[in-house]
PyMOL Python script that loads the backbone (N, CA, C, O; Angstrom):
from pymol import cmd

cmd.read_pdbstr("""\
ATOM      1  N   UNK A   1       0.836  -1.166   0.000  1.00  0.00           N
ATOM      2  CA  UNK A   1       0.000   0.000   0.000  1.00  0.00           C
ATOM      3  C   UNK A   1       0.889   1.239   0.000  1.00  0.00           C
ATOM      4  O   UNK A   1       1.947   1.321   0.623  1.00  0.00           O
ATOM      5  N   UNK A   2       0.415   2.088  -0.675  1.00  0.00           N
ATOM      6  CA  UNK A   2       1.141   3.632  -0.744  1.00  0.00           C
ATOM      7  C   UNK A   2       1.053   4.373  -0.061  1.00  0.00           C
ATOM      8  O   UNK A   2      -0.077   4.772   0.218  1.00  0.00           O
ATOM      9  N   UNK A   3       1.785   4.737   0.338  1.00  0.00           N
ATOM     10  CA  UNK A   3       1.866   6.209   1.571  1.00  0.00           C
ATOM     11  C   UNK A   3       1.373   7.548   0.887  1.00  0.00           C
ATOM     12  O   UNK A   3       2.026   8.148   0.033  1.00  0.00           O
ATOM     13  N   UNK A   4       0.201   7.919   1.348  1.00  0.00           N
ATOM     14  CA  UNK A   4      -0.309   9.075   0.994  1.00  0.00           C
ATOM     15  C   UNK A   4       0.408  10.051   1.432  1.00  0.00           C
ATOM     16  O   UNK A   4       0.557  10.165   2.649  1.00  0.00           O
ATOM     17  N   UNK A   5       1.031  11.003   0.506  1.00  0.00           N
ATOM     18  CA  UNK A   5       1.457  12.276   1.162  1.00  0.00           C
ATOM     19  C   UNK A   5       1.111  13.532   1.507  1.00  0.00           C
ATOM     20  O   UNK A   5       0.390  14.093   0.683  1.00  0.00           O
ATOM     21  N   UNK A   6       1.456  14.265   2.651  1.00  0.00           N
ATOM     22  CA  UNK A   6       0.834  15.511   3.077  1.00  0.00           C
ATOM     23  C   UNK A   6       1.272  16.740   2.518  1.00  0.00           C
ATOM     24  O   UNK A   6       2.480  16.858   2.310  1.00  0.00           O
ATOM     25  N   UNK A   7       0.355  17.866   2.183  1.00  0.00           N
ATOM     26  CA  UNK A   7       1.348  18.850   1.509  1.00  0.00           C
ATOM     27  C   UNK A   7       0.978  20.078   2.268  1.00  0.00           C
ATOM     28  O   UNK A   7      -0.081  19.797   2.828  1.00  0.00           O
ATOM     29  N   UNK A   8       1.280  21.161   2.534  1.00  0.00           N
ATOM     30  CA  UNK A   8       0.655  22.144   3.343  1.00  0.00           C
ATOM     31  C   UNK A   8       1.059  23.235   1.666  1.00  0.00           C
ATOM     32  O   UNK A   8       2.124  23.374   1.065  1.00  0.00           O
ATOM     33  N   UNK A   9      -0.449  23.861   1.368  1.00  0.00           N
ATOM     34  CA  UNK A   9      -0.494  25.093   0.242  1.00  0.00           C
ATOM     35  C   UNK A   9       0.850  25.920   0.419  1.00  0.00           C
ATOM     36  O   UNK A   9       1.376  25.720   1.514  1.00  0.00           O
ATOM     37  N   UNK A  10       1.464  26.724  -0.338  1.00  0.00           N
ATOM     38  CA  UNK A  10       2.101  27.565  -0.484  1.00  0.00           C
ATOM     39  C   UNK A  10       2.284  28.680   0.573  1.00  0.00           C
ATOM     40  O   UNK A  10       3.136  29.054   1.379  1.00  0.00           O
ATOM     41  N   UNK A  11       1.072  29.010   0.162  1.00  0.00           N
ATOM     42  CA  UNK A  11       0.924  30.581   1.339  1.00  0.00           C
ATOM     43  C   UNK A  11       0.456  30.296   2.762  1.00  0.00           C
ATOM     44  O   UNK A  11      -0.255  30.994   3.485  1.00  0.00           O
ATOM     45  N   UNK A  12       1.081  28.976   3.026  1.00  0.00           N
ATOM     46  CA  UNK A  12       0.415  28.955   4.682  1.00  0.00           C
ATOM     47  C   UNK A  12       2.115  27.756   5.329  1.00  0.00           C
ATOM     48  O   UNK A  12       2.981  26.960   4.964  1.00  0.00           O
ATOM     49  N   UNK A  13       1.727  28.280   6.118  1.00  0.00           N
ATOM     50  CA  UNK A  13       2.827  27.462   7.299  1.00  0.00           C
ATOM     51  C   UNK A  13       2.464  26.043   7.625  1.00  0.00           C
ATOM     52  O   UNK A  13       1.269  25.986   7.915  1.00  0.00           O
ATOM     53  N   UNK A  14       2.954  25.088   7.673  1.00  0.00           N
ATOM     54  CA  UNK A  14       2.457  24.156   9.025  1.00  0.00           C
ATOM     55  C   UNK A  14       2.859  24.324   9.760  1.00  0.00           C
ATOM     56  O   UNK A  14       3.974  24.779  10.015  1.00  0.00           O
ATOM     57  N   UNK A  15       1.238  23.674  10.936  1.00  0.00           N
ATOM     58  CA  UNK A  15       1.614  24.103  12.319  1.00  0.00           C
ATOM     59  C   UNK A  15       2.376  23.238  12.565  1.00  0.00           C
ATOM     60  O   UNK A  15       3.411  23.796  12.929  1.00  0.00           O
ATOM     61  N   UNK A  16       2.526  21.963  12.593  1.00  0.00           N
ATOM     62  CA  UNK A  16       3.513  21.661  13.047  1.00  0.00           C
ATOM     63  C   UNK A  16       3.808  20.088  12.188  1.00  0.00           C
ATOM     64  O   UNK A  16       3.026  19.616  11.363  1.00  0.00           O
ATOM     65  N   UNK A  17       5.249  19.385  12.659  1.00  0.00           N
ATOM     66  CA  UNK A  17       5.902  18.508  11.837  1.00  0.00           C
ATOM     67  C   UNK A  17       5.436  17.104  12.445  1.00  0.00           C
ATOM     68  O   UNK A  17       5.121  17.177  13.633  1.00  0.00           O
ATOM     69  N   UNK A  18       5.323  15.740  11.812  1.00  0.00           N
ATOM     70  CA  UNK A  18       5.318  14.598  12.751  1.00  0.00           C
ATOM     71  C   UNK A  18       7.049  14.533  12.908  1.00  0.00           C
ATOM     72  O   UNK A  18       7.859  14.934  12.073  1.00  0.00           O
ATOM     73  N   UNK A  19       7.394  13.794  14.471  1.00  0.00           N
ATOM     74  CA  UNK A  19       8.603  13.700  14.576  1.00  0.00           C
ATOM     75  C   UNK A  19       9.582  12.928  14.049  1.00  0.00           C
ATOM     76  O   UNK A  19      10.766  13.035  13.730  1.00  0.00           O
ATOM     77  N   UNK A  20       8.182  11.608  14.063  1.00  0.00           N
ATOM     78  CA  UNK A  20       8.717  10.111  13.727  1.00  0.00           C
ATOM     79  C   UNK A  20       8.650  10.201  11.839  1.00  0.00           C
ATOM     80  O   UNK A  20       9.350   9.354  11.284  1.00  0.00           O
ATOM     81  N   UNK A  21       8.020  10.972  11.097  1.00  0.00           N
ATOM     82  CA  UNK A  21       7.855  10.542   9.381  1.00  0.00           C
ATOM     83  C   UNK A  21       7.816  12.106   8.952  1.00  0.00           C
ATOM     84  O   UNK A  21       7.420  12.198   7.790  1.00  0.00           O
ATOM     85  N   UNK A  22       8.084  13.263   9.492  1.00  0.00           N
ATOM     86  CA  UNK A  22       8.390  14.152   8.924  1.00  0.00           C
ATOM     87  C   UNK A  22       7.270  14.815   8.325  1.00  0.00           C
ATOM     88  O   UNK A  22       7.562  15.982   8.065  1.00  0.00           O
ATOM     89  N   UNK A  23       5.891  14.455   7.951  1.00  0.00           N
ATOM     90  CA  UNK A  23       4.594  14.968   7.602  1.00  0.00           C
ATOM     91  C   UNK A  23       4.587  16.173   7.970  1.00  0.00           C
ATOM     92  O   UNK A  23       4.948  16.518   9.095  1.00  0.00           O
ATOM     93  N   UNK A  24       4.139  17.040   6.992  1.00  0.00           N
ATOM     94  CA  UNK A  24       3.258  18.480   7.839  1.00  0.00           C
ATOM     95  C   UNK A  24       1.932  18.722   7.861  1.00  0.00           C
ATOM     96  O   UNK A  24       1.444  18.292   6.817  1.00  0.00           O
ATOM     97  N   UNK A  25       1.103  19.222   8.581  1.00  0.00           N
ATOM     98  CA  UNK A  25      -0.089  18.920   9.205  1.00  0.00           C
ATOM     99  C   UNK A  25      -0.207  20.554   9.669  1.00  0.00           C
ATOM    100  O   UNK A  25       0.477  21.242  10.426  1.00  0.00           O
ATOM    101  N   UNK A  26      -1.584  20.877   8.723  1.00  0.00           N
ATOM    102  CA  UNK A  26      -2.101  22.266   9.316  1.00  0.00           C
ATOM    103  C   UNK A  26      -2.358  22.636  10.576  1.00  0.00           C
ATOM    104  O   UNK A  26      -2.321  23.806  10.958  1.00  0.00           O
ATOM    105  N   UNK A  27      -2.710  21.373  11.489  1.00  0.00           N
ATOM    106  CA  UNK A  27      -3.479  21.897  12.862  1.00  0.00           C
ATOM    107  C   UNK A  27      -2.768  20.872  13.525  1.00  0.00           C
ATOM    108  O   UNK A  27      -2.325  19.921  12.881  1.00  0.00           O
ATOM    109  N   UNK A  28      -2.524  21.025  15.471  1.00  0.00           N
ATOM    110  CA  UNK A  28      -1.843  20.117  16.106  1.00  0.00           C
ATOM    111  C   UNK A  28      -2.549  18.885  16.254  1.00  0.00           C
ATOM    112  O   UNK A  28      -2.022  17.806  16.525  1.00  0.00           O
ATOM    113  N   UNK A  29      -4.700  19.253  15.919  1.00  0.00           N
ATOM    114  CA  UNK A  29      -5.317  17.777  15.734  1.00  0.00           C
ATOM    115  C   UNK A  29      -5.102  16.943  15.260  1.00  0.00           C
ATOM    116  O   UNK A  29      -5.099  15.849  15.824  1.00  0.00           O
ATOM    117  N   UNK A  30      -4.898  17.076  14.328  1.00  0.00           N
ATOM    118  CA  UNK A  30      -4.886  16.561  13.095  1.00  0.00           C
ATOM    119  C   UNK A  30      -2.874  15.695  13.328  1.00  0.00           C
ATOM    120  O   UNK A  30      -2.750  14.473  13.248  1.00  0.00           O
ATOM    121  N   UNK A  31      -2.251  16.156  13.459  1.00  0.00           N
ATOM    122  CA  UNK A  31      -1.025  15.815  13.921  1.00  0.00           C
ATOM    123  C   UNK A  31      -1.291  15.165  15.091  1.00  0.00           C
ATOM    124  O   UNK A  31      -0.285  14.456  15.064  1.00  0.00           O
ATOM    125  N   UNK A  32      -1.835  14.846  16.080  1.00  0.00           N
ATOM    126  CA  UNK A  32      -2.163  14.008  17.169  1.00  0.00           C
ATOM    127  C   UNK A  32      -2.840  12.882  16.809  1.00  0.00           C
ATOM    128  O   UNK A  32      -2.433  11.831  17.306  1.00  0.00           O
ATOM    129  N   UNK A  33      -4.159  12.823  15.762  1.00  0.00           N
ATOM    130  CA  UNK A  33      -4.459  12.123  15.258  1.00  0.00           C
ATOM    131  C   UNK A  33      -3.259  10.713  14.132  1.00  0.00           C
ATOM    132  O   UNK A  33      -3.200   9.485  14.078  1.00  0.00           O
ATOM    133  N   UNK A  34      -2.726  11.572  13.630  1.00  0.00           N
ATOM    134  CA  UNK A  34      -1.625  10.817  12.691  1.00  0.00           C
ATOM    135  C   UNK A  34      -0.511   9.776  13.690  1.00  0.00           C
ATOM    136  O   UNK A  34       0.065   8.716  13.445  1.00  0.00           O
ATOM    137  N   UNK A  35      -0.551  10.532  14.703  1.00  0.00           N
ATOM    138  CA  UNK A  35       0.497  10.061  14.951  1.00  0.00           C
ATOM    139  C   UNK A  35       0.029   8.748  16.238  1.00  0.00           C
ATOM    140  O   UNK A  35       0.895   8.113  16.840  1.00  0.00           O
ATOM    141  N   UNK A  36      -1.170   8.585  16.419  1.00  0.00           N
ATOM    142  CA  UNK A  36      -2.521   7.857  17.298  1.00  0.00           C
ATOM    143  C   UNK A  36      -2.052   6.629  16.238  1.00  0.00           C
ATOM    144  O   UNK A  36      -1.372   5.647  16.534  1.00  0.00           O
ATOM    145  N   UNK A  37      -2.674   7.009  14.774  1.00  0.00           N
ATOM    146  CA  UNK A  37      -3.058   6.021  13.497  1.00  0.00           C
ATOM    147  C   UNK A  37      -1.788   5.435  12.767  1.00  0.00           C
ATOM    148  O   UNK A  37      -2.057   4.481  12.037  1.00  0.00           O
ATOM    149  N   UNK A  38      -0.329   5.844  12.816  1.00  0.00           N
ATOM    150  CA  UNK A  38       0.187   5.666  12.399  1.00  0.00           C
ATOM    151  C   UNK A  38       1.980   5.240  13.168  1.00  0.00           C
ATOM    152  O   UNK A  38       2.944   4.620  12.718  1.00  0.00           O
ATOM    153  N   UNK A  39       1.778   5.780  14.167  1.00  0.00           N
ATOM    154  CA  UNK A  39       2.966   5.766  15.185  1.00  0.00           C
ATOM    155  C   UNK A  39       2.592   5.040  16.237  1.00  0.00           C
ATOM    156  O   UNK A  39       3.494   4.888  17.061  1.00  0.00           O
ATOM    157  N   UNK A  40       1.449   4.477  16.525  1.00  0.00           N
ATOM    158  CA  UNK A  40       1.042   4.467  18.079  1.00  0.00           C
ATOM    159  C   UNK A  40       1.891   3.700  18.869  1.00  0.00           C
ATOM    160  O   UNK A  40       2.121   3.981  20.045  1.00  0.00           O
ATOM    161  N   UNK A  41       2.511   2.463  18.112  1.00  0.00           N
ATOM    162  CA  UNK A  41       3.948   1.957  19.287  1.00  0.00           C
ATOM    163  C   UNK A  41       4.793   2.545  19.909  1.00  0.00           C
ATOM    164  O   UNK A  41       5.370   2.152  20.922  1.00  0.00           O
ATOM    165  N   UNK A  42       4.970   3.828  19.179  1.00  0.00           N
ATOM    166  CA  UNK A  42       5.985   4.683  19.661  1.00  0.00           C
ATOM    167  C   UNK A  42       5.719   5.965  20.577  1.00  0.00           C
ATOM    168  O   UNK A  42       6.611   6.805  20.695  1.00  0.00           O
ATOM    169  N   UNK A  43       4.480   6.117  21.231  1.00  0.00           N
ATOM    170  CA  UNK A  43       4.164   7.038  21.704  1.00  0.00           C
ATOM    171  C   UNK A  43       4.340   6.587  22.891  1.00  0.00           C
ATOM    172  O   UNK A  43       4.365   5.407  23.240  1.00  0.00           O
ATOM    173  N   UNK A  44       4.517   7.925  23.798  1.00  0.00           N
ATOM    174  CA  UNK A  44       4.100   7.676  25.122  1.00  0.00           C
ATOM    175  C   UNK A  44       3.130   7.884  25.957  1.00  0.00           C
ATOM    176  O   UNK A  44       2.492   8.696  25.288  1.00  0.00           O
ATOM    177  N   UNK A  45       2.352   7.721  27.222  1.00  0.00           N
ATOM    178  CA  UNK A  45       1.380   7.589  27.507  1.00  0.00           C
ATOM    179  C   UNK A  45       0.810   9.014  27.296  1.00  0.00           C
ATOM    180  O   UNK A  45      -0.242   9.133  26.668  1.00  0.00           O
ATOM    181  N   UNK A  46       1.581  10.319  27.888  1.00  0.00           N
ATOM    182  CA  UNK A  46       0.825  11.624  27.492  1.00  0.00           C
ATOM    183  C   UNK A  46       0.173  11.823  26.286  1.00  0.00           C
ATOM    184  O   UNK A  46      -0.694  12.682  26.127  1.00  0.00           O
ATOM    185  N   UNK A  47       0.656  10.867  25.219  1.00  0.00           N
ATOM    186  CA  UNK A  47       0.893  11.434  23.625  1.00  0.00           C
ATOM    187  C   UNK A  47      -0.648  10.536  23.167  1.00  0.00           C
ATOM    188  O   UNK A  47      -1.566  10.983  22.481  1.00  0.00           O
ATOM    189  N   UNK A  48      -0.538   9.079  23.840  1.00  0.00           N
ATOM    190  CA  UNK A  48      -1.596   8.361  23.622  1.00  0.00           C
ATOM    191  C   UNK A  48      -2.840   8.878  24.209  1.00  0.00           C
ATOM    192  O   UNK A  48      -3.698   9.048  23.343  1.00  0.00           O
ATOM    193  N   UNK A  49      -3.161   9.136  25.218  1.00  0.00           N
ATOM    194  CA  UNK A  49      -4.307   9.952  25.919  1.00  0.00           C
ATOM    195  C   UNK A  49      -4.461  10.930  25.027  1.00  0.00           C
ATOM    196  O   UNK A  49      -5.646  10.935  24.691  1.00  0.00           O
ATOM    197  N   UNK A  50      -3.779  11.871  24.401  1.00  0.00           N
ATOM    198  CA  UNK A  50      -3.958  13.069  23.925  1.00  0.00           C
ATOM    199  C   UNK A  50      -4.624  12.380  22.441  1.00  0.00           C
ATOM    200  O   UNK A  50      -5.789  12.642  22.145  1.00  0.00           O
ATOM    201  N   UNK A  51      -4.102  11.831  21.898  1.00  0.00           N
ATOM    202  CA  UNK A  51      -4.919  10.950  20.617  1.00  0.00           C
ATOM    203  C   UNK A  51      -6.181  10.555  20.567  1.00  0.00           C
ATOM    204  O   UNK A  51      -6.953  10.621  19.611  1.00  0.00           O
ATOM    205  N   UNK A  52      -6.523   9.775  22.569  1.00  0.00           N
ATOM    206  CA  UNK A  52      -7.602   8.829  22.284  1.00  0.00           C
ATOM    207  C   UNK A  52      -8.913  10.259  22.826  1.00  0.00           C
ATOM    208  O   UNK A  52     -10.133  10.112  22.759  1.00  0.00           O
ATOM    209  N   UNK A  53      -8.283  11.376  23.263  1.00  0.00           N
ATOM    210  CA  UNK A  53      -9.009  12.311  23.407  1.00  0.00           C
ATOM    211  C   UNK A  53      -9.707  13.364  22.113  1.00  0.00           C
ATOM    212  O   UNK A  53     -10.772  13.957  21.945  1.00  0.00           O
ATOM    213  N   UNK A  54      -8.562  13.206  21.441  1.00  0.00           N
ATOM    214  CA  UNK A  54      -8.749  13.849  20.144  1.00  0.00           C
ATOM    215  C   UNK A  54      -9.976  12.822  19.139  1.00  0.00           C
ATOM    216  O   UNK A  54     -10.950  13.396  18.652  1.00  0.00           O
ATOM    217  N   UNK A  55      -9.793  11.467  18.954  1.00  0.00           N
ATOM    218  CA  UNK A  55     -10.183  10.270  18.695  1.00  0.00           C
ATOM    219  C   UNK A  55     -11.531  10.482  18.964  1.00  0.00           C
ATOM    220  O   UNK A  55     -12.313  10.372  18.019  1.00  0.00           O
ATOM    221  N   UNK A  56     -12.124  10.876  20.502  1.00  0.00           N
ATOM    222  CA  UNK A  56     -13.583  10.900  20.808  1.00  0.00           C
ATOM    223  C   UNK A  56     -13.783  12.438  20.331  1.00  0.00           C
ATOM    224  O   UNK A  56     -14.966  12.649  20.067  1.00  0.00           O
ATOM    225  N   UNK A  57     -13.047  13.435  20.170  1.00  0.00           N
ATOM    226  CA  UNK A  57     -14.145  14.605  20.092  1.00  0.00           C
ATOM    227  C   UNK A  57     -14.072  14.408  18.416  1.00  0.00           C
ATOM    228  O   UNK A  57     -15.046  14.677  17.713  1.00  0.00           O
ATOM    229  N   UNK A  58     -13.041  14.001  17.965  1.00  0.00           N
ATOM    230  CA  UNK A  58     -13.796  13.860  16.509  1.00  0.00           C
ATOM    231  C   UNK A  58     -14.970  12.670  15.869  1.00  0.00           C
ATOM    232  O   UNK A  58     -15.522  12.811  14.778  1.00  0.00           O
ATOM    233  N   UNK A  59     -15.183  11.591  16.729  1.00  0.00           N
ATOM    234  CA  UNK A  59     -16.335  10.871  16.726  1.00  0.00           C
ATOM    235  C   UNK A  59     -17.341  11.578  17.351  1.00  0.00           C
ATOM    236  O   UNK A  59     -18.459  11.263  16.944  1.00  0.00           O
ATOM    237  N   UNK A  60     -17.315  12.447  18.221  1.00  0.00           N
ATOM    238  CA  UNK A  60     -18.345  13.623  18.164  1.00  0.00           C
ATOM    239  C   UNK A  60     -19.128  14.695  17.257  1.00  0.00           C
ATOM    240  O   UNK A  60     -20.263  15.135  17.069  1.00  0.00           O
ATOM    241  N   UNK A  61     -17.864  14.829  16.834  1.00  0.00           N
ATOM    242  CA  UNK A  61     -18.267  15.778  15.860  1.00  0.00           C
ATOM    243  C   UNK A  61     -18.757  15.214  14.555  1.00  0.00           C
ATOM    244  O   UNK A  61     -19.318  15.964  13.756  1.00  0.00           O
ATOM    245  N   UNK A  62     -18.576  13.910  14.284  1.00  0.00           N
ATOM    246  CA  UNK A  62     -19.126  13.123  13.356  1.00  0.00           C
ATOM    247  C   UNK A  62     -20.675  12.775  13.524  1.00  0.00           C
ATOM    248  O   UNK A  62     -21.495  12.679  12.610  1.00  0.00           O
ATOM    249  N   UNK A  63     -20.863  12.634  14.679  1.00  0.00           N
ATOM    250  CA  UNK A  63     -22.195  12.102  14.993  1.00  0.00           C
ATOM    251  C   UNK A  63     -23.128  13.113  14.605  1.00  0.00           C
ATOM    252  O   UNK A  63     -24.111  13.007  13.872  1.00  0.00           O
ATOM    253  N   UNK A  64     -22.635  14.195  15.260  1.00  0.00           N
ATOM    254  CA  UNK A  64     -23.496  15.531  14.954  1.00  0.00           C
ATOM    255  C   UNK A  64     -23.512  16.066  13.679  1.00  0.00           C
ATOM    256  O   UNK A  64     -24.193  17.069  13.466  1.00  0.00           O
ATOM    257  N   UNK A  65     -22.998  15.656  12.981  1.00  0.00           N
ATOM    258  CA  UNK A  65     -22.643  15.978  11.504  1.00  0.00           C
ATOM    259  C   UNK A  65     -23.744  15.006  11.161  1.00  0.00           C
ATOM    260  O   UNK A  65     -24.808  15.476  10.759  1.00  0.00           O
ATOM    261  N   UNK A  66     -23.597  13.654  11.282  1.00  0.00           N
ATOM    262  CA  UNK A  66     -24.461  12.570  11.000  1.00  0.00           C
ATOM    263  C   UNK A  66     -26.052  13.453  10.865  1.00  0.00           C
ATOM    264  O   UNK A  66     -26.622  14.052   9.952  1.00  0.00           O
ATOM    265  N   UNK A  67     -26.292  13.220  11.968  1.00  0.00           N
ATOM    266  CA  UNK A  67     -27.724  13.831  12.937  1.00  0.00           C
ATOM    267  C   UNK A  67     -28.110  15.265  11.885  1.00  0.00           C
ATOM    268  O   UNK A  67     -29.112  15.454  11.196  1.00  0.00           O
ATOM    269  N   UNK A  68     -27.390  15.781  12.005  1.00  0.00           N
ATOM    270  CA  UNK A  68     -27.646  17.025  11.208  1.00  0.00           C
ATOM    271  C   UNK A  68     -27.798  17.160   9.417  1.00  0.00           C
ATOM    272  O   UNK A  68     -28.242  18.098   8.755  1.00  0.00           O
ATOM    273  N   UNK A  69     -27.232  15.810   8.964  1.00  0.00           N
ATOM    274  CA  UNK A  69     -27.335  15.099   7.576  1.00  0.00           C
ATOM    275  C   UNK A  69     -28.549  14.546   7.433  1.00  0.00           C
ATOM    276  O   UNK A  69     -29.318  14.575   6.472  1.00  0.00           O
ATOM    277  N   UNK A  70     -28.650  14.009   8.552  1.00  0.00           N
ATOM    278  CA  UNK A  70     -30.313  13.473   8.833  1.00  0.00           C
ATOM    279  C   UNK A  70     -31.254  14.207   8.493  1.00  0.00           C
ATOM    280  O   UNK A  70     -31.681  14.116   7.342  1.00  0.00           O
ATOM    281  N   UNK A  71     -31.726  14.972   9.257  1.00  0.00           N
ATOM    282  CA  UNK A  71     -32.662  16.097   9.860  1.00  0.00           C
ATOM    283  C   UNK A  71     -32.769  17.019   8.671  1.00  0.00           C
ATOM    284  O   UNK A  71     -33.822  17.547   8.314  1.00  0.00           O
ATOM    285  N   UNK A  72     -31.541  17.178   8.057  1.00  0.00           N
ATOM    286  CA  UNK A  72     -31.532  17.918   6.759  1.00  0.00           C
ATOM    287  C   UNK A  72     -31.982  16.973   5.637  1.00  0.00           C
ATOM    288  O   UNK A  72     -32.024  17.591   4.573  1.00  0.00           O
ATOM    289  N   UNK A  73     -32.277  15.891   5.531  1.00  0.00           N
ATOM    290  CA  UNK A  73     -32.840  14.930   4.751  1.00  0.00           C
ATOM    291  C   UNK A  73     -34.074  14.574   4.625  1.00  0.00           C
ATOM    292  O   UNK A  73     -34.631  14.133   3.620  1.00  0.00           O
ATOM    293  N   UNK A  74     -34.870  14.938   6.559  1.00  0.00           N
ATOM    294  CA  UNK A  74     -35.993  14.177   6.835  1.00  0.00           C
ATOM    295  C   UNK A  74     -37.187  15.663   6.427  1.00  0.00           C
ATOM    296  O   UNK A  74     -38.320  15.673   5.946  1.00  0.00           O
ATOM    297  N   UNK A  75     -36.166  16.894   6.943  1.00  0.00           N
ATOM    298  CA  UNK A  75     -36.969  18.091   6.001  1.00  0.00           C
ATOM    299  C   UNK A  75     -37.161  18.425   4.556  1.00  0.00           C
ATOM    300  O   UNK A  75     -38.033  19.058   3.960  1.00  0.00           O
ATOM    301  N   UNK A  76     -35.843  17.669   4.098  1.00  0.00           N
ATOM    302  CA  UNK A  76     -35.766  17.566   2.408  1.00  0.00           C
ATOM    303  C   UNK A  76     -37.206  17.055   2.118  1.00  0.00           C
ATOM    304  O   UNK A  76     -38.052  17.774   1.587  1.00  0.00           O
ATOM    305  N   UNK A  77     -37.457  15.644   2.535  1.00  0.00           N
ATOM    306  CA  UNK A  77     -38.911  15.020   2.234  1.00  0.00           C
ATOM    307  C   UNK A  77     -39.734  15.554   2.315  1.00  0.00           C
ATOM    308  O   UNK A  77     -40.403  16.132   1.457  1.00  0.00           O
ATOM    309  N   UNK A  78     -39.879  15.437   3.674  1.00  0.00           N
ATOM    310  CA  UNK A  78     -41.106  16.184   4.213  1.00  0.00           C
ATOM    311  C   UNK A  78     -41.725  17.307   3.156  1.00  0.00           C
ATOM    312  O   UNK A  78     -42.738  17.169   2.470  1.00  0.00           O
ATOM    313  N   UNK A  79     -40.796  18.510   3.215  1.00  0.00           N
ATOM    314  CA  UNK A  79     -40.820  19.656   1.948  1.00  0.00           C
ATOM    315  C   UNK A  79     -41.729  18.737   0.783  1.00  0.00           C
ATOM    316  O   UNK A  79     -42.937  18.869   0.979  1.00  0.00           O
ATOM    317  N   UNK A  80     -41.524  18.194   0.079  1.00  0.00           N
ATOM    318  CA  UNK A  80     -41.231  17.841  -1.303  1.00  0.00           C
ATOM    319  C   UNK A  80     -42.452  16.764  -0.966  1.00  0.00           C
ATOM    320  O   UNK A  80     -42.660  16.101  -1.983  1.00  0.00           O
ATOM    321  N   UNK A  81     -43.007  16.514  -0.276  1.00  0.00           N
ATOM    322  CA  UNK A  81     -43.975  15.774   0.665  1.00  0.00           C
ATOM    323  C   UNK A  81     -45.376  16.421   0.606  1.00  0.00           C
ATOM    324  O   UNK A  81     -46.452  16.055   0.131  1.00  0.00           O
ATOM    325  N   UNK A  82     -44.916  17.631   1.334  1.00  0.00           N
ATOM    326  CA  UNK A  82     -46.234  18.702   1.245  1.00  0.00           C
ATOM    327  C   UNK A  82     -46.138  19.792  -0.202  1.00  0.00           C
ATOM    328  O   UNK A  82     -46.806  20.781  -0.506  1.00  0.00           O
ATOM    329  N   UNK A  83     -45.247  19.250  -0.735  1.00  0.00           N
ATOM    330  CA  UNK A  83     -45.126  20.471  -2.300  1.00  0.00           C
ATOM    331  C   UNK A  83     -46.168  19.367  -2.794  1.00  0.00           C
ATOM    332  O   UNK A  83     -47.143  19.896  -3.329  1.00  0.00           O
ATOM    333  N   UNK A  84     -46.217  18.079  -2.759  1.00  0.00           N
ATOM    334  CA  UNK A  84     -46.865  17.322  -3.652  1.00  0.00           C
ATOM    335  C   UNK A  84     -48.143  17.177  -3.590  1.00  0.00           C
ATOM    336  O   UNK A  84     -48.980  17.286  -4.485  1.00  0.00           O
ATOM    337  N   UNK A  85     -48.310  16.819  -2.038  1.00  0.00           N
ATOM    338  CA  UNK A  85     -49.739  17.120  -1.067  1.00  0.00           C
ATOM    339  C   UNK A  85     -50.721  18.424  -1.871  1.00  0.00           C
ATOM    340  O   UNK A  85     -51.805  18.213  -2.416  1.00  0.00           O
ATOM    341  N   UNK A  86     -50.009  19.818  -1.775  1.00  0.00           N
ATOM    342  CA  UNK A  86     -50.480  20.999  -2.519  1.00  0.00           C
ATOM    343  C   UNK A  86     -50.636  21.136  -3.655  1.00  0.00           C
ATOM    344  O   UNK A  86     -51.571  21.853  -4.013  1.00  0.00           O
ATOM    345  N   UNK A  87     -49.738  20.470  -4.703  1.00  0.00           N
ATOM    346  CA  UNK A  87     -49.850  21.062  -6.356  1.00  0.00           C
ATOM    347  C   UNK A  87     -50.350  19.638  -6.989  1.00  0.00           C
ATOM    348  O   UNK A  87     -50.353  19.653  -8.220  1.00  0.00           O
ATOM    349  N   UNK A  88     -50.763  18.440  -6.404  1.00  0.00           N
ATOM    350  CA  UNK A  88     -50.743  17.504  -7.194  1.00  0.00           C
ATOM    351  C   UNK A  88     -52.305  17.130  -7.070  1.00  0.00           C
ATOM    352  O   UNK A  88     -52.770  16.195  -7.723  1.00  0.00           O
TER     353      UNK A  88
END
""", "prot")
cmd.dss("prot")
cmd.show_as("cartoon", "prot")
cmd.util.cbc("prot")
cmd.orient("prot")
């Protein structure tokens, strides 16, 4: 399998580097994450907590994304529900 590579745009910095593969990574999440998914033998316990913390608020933020994909779906119908109810 191929190693996907990271590139940070031109006109912007990365925030910061992985230590262990050299990656650059816009945000320190996102770099905590990588290094959870891809390093995790090599971390130490601060580094792992900080991952499996990062790990749940972004399965958070997924859910609610979910939920909100939903809800934006179940009004899509609905709409298009009562457009039909009215003109048909």
């Amino acid at each position: 399998m191929s190693e996907i590579q990271t590139t940070v745009p031109r006109n912007e910095t990365p925030e910061d580097r992985c230590e262990y593969c050299g990656n650059p990574f816009p945000t320190s999440d996102r770099l905590v994450l990588h290094k959870g998914l891809k390093h995790l033998q090599q971390l130490d316990d601060e580094e792992e907590e900080a991952f499996l913390a990062a790990r749940s608020e972004e399965a958070d933020e997924l859910r609610t994304l979910r939920l909100k994909a939903l809800g934006a779906l179940v009004l899509l119908y609905f709409g298009f529900l009562m457009l039909y109810a009215i003109f048909a």
